[in-house]
TILUM-390939 format. One record per residue: residue number from 1; residue in one letter; y negated, x negated, z negated of N, C-alpha, C in turn. Coordinates in steps of 0.2 Angstrom, whole numbers, padded with zeros to 4 digits, always signed. Atoms other than C-alpha are relative to their C-alpha. Last residue first. Layout:
<sites>
{rotor->NUM; roza->a; n.c2->Y; n.c1->X; n.c3->Z; ca.c2->Y; ca.c1->X; ca.c3->Z; c.c2->Y; c.c1->X; c.c3->Z}
...
</sites>
This chain:
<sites>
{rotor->79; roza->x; n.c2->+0002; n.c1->-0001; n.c3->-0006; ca.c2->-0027; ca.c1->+0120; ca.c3->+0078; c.c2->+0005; c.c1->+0007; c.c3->+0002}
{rotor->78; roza->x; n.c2->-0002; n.c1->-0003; n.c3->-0001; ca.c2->-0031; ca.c1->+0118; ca.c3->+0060; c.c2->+0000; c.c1->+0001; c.c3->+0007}
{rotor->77; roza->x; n.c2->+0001; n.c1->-0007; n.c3->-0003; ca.c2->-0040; ca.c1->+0103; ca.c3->+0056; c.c2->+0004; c.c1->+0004; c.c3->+0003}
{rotor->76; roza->x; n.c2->-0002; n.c1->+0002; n.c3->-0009; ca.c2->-0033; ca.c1->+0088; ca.c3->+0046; c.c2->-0004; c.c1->+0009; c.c3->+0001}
{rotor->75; roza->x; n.c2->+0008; n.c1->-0001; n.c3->-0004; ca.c2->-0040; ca.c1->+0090; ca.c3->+0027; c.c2->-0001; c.c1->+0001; c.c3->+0005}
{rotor->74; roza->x; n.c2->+0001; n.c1->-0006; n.c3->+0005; ca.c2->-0021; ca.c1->+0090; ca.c3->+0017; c.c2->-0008; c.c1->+0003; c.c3->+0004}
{rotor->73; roza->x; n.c2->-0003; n.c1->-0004; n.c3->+0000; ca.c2->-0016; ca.c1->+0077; ca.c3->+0028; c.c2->-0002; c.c1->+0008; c.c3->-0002}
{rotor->72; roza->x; n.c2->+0001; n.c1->-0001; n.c3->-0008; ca.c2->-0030; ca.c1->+0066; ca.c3->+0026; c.c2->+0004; c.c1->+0005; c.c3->+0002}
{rotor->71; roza->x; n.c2->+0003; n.c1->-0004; n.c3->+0000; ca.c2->-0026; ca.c1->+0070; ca.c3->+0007; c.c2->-0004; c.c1->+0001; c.c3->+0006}
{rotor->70; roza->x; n.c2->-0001; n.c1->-0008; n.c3->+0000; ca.c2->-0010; ca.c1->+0066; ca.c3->+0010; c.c2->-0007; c.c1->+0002; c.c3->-0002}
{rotor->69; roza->x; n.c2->-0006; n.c1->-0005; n.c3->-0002; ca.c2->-0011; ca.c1->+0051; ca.c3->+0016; c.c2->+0000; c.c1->+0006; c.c3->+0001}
{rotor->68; roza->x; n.c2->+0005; n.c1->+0001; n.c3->-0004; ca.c2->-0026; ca.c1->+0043; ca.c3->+0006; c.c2->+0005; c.c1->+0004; c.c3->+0006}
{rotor->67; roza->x; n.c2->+0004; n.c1->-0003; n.c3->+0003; ca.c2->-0015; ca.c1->+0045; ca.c3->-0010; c.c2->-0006; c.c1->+0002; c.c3->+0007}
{rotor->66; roza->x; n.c2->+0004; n.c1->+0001; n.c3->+0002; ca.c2->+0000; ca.c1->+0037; ca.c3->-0002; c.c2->-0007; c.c1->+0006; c.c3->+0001}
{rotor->65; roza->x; n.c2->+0008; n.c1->+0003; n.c3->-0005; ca.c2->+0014; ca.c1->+0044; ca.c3->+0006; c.c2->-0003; c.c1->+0001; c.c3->-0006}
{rotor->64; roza->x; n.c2->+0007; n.c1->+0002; n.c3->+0004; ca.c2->+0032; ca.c1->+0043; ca.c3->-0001; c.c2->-0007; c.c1->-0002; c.c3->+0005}
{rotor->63; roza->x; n.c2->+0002; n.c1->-0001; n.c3->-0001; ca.c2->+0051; ca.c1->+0047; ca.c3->+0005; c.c2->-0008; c.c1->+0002; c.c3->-0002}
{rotor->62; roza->x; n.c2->-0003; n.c1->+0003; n.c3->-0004; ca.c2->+0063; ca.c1->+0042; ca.c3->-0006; c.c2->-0006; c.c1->+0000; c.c3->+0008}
{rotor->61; roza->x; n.c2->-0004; n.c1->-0003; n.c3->-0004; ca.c2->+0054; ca.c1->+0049; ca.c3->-0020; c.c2->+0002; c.c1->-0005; c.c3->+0007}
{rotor->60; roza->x; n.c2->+0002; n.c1->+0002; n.c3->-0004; ca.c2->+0047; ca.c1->+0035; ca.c3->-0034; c.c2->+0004; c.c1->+0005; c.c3->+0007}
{rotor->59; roza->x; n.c2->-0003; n.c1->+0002; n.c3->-0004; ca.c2->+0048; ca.c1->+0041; ca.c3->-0050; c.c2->+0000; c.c1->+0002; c.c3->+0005}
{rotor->58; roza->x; n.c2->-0005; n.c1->+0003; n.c3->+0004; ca.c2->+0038; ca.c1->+0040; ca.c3->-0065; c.c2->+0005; c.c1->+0000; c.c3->+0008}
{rotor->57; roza->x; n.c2->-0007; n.c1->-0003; n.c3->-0002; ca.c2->+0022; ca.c1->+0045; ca.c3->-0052; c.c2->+0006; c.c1->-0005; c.c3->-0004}
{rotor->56; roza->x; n.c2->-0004; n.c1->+0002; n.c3->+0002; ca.c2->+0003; ca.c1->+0040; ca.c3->-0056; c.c2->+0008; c.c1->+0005; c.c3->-0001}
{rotor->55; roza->x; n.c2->-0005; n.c1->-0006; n.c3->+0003; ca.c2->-0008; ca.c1->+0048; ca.c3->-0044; c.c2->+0006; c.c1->-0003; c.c3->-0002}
{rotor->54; roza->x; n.c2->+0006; n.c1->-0003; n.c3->+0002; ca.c2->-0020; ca.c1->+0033; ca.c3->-0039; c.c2->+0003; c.c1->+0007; c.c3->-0003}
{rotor->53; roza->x; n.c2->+0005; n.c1->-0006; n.c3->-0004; ca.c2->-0007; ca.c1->+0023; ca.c3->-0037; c.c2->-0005; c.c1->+0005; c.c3->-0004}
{rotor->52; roza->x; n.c2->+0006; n.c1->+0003; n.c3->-0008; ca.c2->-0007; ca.c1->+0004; ca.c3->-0045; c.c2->-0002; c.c1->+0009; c.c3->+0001}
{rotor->51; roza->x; n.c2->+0005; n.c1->+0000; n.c3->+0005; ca.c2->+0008; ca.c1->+0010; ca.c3->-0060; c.c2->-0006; c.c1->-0003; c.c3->+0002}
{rotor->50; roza->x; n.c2->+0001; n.c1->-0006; n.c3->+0001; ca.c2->+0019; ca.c1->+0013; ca.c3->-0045; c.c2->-0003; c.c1->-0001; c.c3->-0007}
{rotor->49; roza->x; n.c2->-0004; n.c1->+0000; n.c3->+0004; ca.c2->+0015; ca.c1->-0001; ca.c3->-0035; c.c2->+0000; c.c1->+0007; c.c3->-0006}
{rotor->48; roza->x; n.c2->+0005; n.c1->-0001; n.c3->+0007; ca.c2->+0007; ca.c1->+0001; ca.c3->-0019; c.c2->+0005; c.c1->+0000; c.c3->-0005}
{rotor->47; roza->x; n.c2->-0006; n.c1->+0001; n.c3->+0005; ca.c2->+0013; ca.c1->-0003; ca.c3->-0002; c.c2->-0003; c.c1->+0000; c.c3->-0005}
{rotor->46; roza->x; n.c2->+0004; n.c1->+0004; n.c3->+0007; ca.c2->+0003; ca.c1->+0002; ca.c3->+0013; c.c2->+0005; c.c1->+0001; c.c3->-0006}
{rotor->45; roza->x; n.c2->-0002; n.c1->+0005; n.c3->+0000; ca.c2->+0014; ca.c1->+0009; ca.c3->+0029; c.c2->-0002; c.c1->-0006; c.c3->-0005}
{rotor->44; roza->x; n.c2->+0004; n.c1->+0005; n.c3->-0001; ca.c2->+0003; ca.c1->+0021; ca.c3->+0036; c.c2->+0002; c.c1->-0006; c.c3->-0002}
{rotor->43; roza->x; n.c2->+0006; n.c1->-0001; n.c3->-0007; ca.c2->+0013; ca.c1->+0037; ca.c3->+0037; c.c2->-0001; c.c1->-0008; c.c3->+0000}
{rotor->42; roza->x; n.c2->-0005; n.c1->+0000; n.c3->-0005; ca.c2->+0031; ca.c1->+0033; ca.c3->+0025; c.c2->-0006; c.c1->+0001; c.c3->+0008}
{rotor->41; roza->x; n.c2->+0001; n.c1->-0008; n.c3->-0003; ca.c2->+0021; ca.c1->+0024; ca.c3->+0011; c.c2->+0001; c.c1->+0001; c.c3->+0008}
{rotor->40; roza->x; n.c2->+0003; n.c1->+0000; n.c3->-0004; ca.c2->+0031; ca.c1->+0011; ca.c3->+0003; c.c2->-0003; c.c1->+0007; c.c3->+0003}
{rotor->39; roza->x; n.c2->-0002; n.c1->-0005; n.c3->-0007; ca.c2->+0034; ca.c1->+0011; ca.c3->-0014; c.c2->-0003; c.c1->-0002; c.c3->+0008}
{rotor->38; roza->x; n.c2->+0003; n.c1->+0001; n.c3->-0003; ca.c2->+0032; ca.c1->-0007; ca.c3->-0027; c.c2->+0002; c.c1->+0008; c.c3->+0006}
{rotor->37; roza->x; n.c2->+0005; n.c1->-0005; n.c3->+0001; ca.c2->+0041; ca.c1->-0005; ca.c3->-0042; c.c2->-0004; c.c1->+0004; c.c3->+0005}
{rotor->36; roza->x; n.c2->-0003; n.c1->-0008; n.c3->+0000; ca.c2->+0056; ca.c1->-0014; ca.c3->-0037; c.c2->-0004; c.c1->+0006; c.c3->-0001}
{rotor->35; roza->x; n.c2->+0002; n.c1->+0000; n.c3->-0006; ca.c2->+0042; ca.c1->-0029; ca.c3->-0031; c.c2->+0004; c.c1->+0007; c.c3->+0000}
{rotor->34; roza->x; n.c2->-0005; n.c1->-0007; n.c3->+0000; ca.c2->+0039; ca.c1->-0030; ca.c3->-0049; c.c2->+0001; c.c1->+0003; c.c3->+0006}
{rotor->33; roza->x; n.c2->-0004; n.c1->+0000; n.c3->+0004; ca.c2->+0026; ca.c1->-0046; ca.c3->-0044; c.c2->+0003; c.c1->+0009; c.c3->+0000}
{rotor->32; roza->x; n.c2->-0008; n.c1->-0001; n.c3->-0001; ca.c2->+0019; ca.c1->-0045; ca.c3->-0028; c.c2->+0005; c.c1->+0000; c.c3->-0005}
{rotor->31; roza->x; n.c2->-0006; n.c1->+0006; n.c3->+0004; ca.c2->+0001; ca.c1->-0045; ca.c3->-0034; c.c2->+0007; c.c1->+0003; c.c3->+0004}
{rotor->30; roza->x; n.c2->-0005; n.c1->+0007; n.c3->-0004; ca.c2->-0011; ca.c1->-0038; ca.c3->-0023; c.c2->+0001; c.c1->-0004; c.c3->-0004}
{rotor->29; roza->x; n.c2->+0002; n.c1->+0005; n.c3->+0007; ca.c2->-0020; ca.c1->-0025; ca.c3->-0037; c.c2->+0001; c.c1->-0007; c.c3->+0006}
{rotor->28; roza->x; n.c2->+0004; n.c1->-0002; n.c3->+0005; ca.c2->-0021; ca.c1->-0008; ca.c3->-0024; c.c2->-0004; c.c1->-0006; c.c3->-0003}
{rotor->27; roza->x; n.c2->+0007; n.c1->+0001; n.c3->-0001; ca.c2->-0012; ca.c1->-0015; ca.c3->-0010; c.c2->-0007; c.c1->+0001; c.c3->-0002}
{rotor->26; roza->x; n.c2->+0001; n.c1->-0008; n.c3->+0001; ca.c2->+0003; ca.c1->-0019; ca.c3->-0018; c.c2->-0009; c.c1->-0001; c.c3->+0004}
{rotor->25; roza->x; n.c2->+0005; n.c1->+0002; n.c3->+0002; ca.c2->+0012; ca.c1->-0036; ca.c3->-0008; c.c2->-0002; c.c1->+0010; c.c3->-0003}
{rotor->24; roza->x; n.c2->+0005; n.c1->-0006; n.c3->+0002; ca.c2->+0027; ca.c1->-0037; ca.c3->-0003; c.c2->-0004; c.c1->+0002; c.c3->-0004}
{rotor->23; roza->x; n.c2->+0003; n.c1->-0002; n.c3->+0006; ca.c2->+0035; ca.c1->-0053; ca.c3->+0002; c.c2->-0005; c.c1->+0006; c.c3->+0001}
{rotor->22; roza->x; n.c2->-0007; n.c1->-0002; n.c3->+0007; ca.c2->+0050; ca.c1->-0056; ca.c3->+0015; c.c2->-0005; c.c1->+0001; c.c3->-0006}
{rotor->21; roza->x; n.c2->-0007; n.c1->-0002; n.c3->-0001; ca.c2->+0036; ca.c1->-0065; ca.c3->+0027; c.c2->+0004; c.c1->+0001; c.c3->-0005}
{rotor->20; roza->x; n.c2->-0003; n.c1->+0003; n.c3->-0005; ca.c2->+0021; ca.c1->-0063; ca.c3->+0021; c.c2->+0006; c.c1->-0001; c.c3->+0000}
{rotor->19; roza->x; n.c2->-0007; n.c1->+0001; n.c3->+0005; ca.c2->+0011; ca.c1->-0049; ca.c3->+0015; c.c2->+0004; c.c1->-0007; c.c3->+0006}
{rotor->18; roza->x; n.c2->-0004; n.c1->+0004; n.c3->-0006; ca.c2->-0007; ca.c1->-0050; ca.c3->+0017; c.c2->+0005; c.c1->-0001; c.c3->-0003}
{rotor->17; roza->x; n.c2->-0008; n.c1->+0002; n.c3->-0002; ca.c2->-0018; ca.c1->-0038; ca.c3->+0008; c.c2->+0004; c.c1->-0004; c.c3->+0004}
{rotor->16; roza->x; n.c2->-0004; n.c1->+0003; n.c3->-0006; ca.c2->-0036; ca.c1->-0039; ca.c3->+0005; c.c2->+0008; c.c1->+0000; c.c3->-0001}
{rotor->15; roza->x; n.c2->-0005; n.c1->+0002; n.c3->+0003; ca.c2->-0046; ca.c1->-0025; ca.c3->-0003; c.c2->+0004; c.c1->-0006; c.c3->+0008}
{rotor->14; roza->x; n.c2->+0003; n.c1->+0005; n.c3->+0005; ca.c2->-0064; ca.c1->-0020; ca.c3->+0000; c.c2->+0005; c.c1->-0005; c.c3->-0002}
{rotor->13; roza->x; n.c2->+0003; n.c1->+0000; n.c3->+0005; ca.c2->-0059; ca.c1->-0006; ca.c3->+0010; c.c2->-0001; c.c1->-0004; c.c3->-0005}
{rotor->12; roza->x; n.c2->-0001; n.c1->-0007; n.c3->+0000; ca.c2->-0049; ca.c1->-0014; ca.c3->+0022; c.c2->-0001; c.c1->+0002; c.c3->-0005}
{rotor->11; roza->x; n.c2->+0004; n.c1->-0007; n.c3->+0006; ca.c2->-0052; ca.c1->-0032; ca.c3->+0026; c.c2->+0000; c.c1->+0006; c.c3->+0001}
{rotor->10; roza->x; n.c2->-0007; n.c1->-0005; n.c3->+0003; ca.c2->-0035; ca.c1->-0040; ca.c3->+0037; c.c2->-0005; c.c1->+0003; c.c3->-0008}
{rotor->9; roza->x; n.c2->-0002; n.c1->-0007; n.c3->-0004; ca.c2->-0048; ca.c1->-0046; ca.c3->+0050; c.c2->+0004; c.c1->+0003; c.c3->-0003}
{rotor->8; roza->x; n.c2->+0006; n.c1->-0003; n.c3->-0002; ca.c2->-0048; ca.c1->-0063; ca.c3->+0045; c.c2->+0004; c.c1->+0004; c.c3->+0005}
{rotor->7; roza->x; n.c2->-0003; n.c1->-0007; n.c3->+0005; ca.c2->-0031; ca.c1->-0067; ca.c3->+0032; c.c2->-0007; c.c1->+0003; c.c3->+0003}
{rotor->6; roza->x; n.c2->+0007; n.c1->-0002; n.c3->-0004; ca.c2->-0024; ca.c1->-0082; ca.c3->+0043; c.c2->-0001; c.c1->+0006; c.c3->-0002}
{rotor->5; roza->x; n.c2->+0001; n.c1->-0006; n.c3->-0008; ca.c2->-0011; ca.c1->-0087; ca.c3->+0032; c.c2->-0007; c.c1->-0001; c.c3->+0003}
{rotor->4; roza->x; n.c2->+0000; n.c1->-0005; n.c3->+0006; ca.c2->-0010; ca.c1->-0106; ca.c3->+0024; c.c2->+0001; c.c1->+0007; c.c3->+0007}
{rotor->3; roza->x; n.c2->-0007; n.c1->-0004; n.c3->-0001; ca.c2->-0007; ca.c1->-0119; ca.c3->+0034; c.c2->+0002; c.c1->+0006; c.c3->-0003}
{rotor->2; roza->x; n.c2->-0005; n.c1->-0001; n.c3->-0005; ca.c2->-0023; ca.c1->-0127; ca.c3->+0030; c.c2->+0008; c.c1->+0001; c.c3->-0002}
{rotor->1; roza->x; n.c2->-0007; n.c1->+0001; n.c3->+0002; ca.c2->-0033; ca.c1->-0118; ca.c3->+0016; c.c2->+0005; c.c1->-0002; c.c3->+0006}
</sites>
């Protein structure tokens, strides 16, 4: 696809994301459509839409970490 993106290097569990400019993309389905639906998570910065996460949420907190987020967090070792 010339002049397309360059999408080598951007596999991540099996899933490809590429947002490009001004456009956000879910990382779960990668559609951009309902882009008001779409959260970002405030650690890692992955975008999922909120009928996409894996822990279905009617509404979206201001402040939102993804499913893999918090359970890294919930597992980190105590120091």
């Amino acid at each position: 696809m010339a002049g397309g993106p360059n999408v080598a290097g951007l596999v991540e569990d099996d899933a490809i994301s590429v947002i490009l400019e001004g456009e956000v993309v879910c990382e779960i389905c990668g559609s951009g459509s309902a882009p008001h639906l779409i959260a970002n998570c405030a650690r890692c910065n992955t975008h999922e839409h909120r009928y996409c996460m894996r822990v279905l949420t009617l509404l979206i907190p201001r402040i939102w970490f993804c499913y893999r987020c918090q359970r890294n967090a919930n597992t980190a070792p105590r120091s």
